[in-house]
C-alpha positions in Angstrom: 159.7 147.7 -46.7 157.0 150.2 -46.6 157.8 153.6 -44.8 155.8 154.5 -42.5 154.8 158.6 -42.2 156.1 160.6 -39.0 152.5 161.5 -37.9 151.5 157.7 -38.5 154.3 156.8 -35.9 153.9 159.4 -33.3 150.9 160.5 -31.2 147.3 162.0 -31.5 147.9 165.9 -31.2 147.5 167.0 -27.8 147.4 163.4 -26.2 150.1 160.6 -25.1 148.0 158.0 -26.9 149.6 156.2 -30.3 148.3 156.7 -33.3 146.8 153.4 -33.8 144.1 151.5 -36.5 141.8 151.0 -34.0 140.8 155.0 -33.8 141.2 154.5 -30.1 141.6 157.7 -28.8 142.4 156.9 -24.4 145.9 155.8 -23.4 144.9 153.6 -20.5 142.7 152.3 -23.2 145.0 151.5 -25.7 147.6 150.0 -23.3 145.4 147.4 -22.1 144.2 146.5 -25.6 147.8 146.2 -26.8 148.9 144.0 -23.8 146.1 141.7 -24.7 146.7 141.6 -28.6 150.3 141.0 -28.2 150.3 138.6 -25.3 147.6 136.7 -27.4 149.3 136.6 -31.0 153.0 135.6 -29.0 151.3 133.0 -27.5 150.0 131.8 -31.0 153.5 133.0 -32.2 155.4 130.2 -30.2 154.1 127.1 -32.0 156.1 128.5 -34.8 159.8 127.0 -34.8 162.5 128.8 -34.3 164.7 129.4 -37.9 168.6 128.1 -37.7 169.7 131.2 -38.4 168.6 134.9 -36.4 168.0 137.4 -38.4 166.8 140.4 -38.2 163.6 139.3 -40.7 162.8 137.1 -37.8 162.3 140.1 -35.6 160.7 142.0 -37.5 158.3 138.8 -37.8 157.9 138.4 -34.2 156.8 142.4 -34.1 154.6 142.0 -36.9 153.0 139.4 -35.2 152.8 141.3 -31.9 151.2 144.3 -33.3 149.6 143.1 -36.0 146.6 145.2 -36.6 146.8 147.7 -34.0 149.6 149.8 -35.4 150.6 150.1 -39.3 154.3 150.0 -38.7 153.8 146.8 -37.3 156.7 144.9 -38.4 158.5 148.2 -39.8 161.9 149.5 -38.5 161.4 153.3 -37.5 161.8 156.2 -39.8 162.0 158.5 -37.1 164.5 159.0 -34.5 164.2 157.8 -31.2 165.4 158.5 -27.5 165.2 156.8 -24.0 164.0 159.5 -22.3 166.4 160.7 -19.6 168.9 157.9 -20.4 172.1 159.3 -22.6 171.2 156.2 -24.6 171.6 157.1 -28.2 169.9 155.0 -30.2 170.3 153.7 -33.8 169.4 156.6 -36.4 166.1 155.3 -38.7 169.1 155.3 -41.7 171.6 152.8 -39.6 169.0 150.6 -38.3 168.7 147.9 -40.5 172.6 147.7 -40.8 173.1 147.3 -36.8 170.5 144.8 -36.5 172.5 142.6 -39.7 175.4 143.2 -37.5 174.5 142.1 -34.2 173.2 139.2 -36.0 176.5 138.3 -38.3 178.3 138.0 -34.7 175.6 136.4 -33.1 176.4 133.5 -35.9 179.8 133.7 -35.2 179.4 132.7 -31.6 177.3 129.7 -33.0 174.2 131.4 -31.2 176.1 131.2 -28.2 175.1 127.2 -28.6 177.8 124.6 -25.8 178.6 127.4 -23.6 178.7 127.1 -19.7 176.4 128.9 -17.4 178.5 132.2 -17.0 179.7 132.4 -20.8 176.4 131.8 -21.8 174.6 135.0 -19.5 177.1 136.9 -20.2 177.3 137.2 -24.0 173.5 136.8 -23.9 173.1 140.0 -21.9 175.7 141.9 -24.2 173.8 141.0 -27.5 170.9 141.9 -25.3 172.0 145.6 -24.4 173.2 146.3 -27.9 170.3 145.5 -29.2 168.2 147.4 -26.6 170.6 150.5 -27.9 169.4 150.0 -31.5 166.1 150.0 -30.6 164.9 149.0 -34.0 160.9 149.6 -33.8 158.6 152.8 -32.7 157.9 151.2 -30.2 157.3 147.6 -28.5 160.9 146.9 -28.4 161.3 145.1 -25.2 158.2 143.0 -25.9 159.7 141.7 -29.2 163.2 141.2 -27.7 162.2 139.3 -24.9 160.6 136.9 -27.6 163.9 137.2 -29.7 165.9 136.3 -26.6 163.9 134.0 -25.0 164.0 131.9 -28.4 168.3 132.5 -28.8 168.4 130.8 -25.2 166.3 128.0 -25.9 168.4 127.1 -29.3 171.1 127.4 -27.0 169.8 124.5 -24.4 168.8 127.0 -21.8 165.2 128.2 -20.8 164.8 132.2 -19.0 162.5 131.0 -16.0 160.2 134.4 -15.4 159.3 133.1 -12.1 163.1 133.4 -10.9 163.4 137.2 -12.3 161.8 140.6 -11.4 160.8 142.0 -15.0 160.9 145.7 -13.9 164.7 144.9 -12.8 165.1 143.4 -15.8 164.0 146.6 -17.9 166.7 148.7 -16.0 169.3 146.5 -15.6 169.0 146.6 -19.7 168.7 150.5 -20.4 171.7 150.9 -17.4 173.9 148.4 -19.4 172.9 149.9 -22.7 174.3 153.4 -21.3 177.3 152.1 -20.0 178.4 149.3 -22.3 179.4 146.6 -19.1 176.8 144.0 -20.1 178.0 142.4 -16.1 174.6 144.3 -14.7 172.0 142.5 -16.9 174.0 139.3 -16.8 174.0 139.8 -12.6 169.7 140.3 -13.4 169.8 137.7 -15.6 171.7 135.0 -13.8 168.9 133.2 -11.5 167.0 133.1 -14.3 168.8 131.6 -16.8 168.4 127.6 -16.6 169.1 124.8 -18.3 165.7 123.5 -20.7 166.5 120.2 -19.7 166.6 118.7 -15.8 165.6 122.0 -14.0 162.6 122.1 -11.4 160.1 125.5 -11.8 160.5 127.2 -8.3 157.0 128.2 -7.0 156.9 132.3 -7.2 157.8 134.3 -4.0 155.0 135.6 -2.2 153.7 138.6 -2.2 155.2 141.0 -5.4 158.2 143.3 -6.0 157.6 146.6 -4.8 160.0 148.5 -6.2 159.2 150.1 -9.6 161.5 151.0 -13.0 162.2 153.9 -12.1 163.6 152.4 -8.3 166.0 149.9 -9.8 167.0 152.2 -12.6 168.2 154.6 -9.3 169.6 151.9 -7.3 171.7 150.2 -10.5 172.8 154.0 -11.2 173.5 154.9 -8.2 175.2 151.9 -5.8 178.5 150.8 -5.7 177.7 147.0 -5.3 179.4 143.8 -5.5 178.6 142.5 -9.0 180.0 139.1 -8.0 176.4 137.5 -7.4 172.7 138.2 -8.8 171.0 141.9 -8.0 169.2 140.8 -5.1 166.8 143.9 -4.3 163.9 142.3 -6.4 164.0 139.4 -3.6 164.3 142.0 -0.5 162.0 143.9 -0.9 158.7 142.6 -1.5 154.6 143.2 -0.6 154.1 140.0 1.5 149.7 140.4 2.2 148.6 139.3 5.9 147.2 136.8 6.4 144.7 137.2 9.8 143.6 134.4 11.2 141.2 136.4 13.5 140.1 140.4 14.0 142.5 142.5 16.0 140.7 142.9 19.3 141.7 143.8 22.4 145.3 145.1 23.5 146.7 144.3 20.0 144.0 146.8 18.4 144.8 149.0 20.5 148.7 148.8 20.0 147.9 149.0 16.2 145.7 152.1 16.9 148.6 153.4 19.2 151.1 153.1 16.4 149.4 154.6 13.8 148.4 157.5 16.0 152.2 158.1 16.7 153.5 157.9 13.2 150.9 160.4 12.1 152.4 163.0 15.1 155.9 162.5 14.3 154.6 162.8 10.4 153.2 166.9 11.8 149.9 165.5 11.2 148.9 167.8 14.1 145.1 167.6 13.3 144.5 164.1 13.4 141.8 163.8 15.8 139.1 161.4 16.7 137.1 161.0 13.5 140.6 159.8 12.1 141.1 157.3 15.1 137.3 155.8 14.6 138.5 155.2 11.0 141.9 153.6 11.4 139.9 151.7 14.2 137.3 149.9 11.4 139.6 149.1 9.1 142.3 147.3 11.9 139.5 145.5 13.9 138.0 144.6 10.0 134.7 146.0 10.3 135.3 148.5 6.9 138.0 149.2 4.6 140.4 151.8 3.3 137.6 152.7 -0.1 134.5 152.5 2.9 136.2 155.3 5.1 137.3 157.2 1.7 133.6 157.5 0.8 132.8 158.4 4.2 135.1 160.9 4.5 134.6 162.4 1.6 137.8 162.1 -0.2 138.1 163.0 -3.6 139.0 160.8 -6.6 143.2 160.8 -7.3 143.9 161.3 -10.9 147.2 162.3 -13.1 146.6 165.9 -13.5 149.4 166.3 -11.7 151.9 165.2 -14.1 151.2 168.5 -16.4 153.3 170.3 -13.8 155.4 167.3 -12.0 156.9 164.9 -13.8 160.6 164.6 -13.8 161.4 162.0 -16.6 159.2 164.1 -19.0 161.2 167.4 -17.6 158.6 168.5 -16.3 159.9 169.8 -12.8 156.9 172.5 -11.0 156.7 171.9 -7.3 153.8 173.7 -6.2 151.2 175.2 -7.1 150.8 179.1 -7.5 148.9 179.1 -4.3 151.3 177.5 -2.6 150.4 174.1 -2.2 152.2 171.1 -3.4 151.4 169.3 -6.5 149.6 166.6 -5.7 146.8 163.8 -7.1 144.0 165.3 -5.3 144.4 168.5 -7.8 144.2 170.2 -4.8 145.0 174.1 -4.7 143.9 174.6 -1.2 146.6 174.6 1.0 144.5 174.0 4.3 142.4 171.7 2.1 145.3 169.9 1.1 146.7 169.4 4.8 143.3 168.4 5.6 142.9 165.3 3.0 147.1 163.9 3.6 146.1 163.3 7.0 143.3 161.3 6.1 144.8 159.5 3.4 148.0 158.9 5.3 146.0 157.8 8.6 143.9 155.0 6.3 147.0 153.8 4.3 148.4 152.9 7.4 145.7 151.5 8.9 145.5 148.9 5.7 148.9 148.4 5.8 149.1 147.2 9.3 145.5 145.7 8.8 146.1 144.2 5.2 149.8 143.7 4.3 153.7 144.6 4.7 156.8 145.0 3.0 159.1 142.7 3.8 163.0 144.5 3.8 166.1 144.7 5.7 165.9 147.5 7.6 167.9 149.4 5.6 167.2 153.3 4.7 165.8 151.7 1.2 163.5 149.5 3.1 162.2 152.5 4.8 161.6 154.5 1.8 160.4 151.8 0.1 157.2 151.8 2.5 157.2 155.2 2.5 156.9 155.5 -0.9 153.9 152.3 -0.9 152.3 154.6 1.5 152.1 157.4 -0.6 152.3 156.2 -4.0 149.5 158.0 -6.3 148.4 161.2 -4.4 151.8 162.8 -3.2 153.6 162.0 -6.5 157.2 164.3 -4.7 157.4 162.1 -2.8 158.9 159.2 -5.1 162.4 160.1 -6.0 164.1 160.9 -2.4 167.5 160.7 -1.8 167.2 157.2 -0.2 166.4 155.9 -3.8 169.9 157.7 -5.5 172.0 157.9 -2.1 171.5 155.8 0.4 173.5 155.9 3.3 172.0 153.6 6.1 172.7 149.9 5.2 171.1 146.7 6.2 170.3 145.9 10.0 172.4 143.1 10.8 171.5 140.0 13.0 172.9 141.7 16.5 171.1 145.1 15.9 168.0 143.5 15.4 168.4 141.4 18.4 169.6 144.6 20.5 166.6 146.8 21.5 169.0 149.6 22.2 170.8 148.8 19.1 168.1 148.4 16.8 166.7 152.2 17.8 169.7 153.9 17.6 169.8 152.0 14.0 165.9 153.4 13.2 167.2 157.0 14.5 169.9 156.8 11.8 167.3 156.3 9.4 165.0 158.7 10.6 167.7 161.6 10.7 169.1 160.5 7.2 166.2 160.2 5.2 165.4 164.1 6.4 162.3 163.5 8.4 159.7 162.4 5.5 159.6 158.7 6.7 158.5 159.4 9.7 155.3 156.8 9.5 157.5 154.4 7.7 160.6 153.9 10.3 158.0 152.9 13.3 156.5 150.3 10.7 159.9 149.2 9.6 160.8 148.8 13.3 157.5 146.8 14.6 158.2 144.6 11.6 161.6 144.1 12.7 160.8 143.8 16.4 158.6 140.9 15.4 161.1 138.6 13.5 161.7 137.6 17.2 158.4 135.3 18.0 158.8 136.4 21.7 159.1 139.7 21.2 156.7 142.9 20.1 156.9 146.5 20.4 154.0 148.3 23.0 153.3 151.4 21.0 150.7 152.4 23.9 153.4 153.1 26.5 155.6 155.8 24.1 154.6 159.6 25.0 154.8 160.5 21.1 155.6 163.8 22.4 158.8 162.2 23.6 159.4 160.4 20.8 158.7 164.1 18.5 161.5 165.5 20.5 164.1 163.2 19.9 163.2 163.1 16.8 164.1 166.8 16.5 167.3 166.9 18.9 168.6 164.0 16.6 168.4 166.9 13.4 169.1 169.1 15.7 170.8 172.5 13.8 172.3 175.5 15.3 171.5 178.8 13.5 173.5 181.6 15.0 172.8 185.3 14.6 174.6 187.1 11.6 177.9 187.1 12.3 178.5 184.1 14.4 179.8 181.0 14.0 177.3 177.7 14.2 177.9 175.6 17.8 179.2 172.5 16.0 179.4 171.0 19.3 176.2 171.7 20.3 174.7 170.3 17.2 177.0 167.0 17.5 175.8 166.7 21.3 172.3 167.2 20.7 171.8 164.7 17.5 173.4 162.2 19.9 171.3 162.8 22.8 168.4 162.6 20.3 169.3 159.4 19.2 169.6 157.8 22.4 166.2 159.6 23.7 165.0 157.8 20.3 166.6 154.2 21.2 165.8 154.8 24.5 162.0 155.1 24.4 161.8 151.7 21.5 164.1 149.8 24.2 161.5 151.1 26.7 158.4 149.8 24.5 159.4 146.4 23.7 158.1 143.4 25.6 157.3 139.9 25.4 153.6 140.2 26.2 150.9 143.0 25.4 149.3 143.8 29.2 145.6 144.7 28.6 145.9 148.2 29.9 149.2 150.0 29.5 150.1 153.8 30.6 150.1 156.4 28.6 151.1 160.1 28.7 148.4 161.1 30.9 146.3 164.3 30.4 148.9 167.0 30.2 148.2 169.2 26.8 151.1 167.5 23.9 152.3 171.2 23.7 153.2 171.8 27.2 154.7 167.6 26.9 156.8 168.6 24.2 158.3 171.5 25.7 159.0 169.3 28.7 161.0 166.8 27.1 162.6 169.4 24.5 163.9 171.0 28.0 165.0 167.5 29.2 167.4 166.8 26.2 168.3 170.3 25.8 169.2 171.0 29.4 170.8 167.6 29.8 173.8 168.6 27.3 174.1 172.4 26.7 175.3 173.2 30.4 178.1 170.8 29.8 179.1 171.7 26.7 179.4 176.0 27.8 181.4 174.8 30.4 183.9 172.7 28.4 183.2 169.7 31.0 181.4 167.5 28.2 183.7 164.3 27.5 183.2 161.3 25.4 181.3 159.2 28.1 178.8 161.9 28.6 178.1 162.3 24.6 177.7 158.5 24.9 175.4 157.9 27.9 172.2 156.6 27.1 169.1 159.7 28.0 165.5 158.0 28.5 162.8 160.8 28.3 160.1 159.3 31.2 156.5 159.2 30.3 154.4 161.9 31.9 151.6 160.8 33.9 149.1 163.1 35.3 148.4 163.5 38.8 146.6 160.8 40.4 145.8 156.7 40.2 143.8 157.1 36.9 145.2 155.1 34.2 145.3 156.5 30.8 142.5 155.0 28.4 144.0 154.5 25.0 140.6 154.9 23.5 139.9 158.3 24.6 141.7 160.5 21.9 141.8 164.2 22.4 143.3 166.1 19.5 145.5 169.3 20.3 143.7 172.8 20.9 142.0 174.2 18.2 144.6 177.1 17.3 145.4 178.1 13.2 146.9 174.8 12.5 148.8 175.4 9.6 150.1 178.9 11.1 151.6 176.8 13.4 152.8 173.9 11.7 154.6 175.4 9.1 157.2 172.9 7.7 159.9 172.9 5.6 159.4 171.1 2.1 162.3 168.8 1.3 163.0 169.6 -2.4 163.0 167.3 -5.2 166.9 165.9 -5.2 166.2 166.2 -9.3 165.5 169.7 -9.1 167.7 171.6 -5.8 170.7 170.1 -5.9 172.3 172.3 -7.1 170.4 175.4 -5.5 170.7 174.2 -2.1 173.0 176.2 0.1 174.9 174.1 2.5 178.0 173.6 4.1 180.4 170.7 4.4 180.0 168.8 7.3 179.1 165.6 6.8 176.5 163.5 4.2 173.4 165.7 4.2 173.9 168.1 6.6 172.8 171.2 4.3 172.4 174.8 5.8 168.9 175.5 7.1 167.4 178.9 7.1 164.1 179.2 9.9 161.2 181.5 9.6 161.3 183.7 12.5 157.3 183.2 14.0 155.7 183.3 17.1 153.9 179.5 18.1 151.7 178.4 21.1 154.3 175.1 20.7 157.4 176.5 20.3 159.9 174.8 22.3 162.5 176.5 24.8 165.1 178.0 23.2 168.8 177.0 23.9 172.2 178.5 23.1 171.4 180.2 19.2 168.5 178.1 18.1 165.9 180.8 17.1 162.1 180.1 17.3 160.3 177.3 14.8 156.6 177.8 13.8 156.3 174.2 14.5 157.8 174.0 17.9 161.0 172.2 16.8 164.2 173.1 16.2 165.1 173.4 12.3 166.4 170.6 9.9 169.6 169.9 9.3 168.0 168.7 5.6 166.3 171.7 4.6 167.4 172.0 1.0 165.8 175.3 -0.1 166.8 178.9 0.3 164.6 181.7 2.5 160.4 181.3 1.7 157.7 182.6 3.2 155.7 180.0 2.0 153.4 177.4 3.7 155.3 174.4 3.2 153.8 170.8 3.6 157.1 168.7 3.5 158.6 166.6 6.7 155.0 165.5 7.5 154.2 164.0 4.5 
């Protein structure tokens, strides 16, 4: 065998592309010339027969074939050592590597190729040949490529086919690395399962529609991370899917204006506080189908997202900078600017849901992963932070179940759960979650128009409601207990107040009072309702319990509110104040984040003290918020002065 040189097998200096033959110099470049060169000579590759014996020339063969003329080690074990980078996988040293692969293959032909075994056997020993080899990792690189071949022939000689249309191939990467790492080859098997088929007497199932949402680096978190039942298949590849809409006419009429409604109150509880009308004229053309999401880019002038970012941000390559020196968060735009920055989220986020609600949906469970999930679709290549939330590593909120669903009540109170849990990013996300969820019912939708967002802002912030005494004092645990329950039924109480069987043409709407002076009303109306109770020790368990419904506010007179006539809020220093707190990167605060025990999450917020045209009332010790809410209860950074652009996000 022919060794191949270090520099030969690494990278151009001062790129991420390959050396390669072909002089190409761009890695987007080379990836797609590789996918084609490889899919094209495997093809070819397959009217060769499979040998009676595996050994590990055969896989070198099928690599050689892959790669044959694109990379000079084509066919070559590696000479250099290898990682999995930020999986303690250790891989085969270059001197072992030919000896491991002999090995796996001597007890491969001890099993008799795993040939006459039942279903379950046959998975299973399949998947642990499978991670042990996925730990040598033999090659440079195009190791998973050539052992899917490898395997895909084993199962064949074996009597059984691997049907690609029953298996999610990104959950099949990590449910390979994750059993690699910890040696229980039950994971991949689990994957594996529902694929694995016999070559004889099976029926091809038509795909699912839509696609898997959820990436590599997802399942790798949620096979990490969840204690699940590995007595069945992994089943989140088949949850959680993009299913596209199919619209048999233009939204017109009441339903355009519900859409508009929704997306106009997921962008206030998001802090988007300067969305205005050019926004709303947008997220109209796209949901009534007279332009689209790259149209309204163009026309708003939107710059071009590209990867810069990842010089500063980028976790698996350790790679762990936040923000900017100026203060503003690393993002795709490039954008230093933190007013700028505020500026083009807002625009983004307003079009992306627009599409979504225009275009397609993610079909879930309601769970706090479904959530994220669309969160995550929502934001996915311009607020890169964004990705790797708790919800993804620690998810706490499970599945709606058939009776929640059906419960109006019960089904808000479930989407408050999510919304306090998942620390106030997903703000956009739980309202689509829960109009998808309201419509599994044929007779049943969800009449954004008639929701005061204001209302809905302020049990949003009761339910992460956190008491932050003077120096010296001891939190109101109480009071914080009292007011996240209050919030939570203001929450379910305004969804349970919104759904209905039919969309009137007109419905009412907040009236004209300024959002400011709205907020502080219904801030007053949960805060009073509970804090006068609670300092005079009278609060029992059916108060805490007792549903609160925050009423809309109409303004004086017969008019009816026109739900095309959008006024933004007063023109004051926006970001001044809408400050927000940036939820940190669970990869890089953990373990800087001060908190105190009480309960998952509930980490120890610290306010800046500033002065705000919307601050709310102030109750008991909660100090002033430059936003005009009360501070998280999932802050998870230590005192700043810095502009943060986090919870609206």
């Amino acid at each position: 065998m022919t060794t191949a040189s270090p520099s030969v097998e690494g990278y151009i200096p001062g790129t991420d592309t390959r050396v390669n033959l072909l002089g190409i110099t761009d890695a987007q470049e080379l990836a797609e010339v590789e996918k084609q060169l490889f899919t094209q000579a495997i093809w070819q590759f397959a009217t060769v027969p499979s040998p009676e014996e595996f050994t590990g020339d055969f896989l070198r063969e099928i690599h050689r074939r892959g790669f044959d003329g694109l990379y000079s080690w084509a066919g070559q074990y590696k000479t250099v050592p290898t990682s999995q980078g930020n999986l303690p996988i250790a891989h085969s040293h270059p001197e072992d590597t030919a000896a491991d692969v002999d090995d796996l293959f001597a007890d491969l032909a001890a099993e008799n190729n795993l040939v006459e075994l039942d279903h379950g056997p046959f998975v299973t020993r399949l998947a642990d040949y499978w991670a042990r080899m996925t730990e040598i990792h033999p090659f440079p690189d195009g190791n998973s490529r050539s052992q899917y071949e490898l395997f895909r022939r084993i199962a064949d000689s074996a009597g059984w086919e691997i049907d690609t249309a029953r298996i999610d191939l990104a959950a099949l990467a990590a449910s390979r690395y994750i059993t690699a790492e910890s040696g229980d080859p039950r994971l991949l098997a689990d994957v594996l399962a529902p694929a694995v088929v016999p070559v004889d007497g099976y029926a091809p199932i038509p795909p699912e529609p839509g696609r898997p949402v959820l990436s590599l680096t997802s399942h790798l978190a949620i096979m990490r991370d969840y204690d699940r039942d590995r007595s069945g298949p992994y089943t989140a590849p088949a949850t959680f899917r993009e299913v596209p809409r199919v619209r048999k006419r233009p939204l017109h009429g009441a339903e355009l204006d519900n859409a508009r409604a929704l997306v106009r109150l997921g962008l206030t509880l998001a802090e988007r506080t300067n969305y205005g009308n050019a926004h709303d004229d947008a997220v109209h053309r796209i949901l009534e189908g007279t332009s689209t999401i790259e149209a309204e880019r163009a026309a708003a002038g939107l710059p071009e997202t590209n990867d810069r970012y990842k010089d500063l941000f980028d976790p698996l390559a350790g790679k762990t900078t936040m923000r900017y020196d100026t203060g503003a968060v690393v993002n795709a735009f490039d954008e230093r600017d933190p007013a700028r920055l505020h500026e083009l989220v807002t625009w983004e986020l307003a079009l992306r849901t627009a599409d979504y609600l225009a275009h397609r949906e993610i079909t879930g469970d309601g769970s706090e992963l479904h959530a994220s999930v669309v969160h995550r679709e929502l934001h996915t290549d311009f607020m890169p932070i964004i990705s790797d939330t708790a919800a993804y590593t620690e998810p706490k909120i499970p599945a709606a179940d058939t009776q929640t669903i059906a419960d109006p009540r019960r089904l808000g109170r479930h989407l408050a759960a999510i919304q306090e849990e998942t620390e106030g990013i997903q703000s956009v996300a739980v309202l689509l979650v829960a109009d998808q969820l309201a419509h599994s019912n044929p007779d049943r939708t969800i009449d954004w128009r008639v929701i005061d967002p204001e209302a809905l802002r302020a049990a949003t912030h009761a339910a992460n409601f956190h008491d932050d005494p003077p120096e010296g004092t001891d939190p109101d645990f109480a009071l914080e207990d009292a007011m996240r329950t209050v919030g939570r039924e203001a929450f379910a109480a305004e969804l349970e107040r919104a759904v209905t069987t039919e969309l009137p043409t007109v419905a009412p709407g907040p009236g004209d009072l300024d959002p400011n002076l709205r907020y502080e009303r219904h801030w007053d109306e949960l805060a009073e309702y509970r804090s006068p109770k609670l300092q005079e020790g009278t609060l029992d368990q059916a108060d805490l319990l007792a549903p609160v419904t925050v009423p809309n506010l109409a303004p004086d007179g017969p008019e009816r509110w026109d739900p095309t006539d959008f006024s933004p809020e007063p023109e004051h220093d926006q970001i001044t104040t809408h400050n927000n707190w940036l939820v940190q990167d669970e990869l890089v605060q953990r373990q800087e984040a001060p908190h105190r025990d009480t309960g998952p999450r509930r980490e120890r917020a610290i306010s800046v003290e500033s002065e705000s045209p919307s601050a709310a009332p102030k109750h008991q010790h909660r100090p002033a918020h430059p936003d005009g809410r009360p501070p998280s209860a999932h802050d998870h950074h230590g005192p700043t002065q810095e502009r943060h652009f986090g919870h609206e996000l």
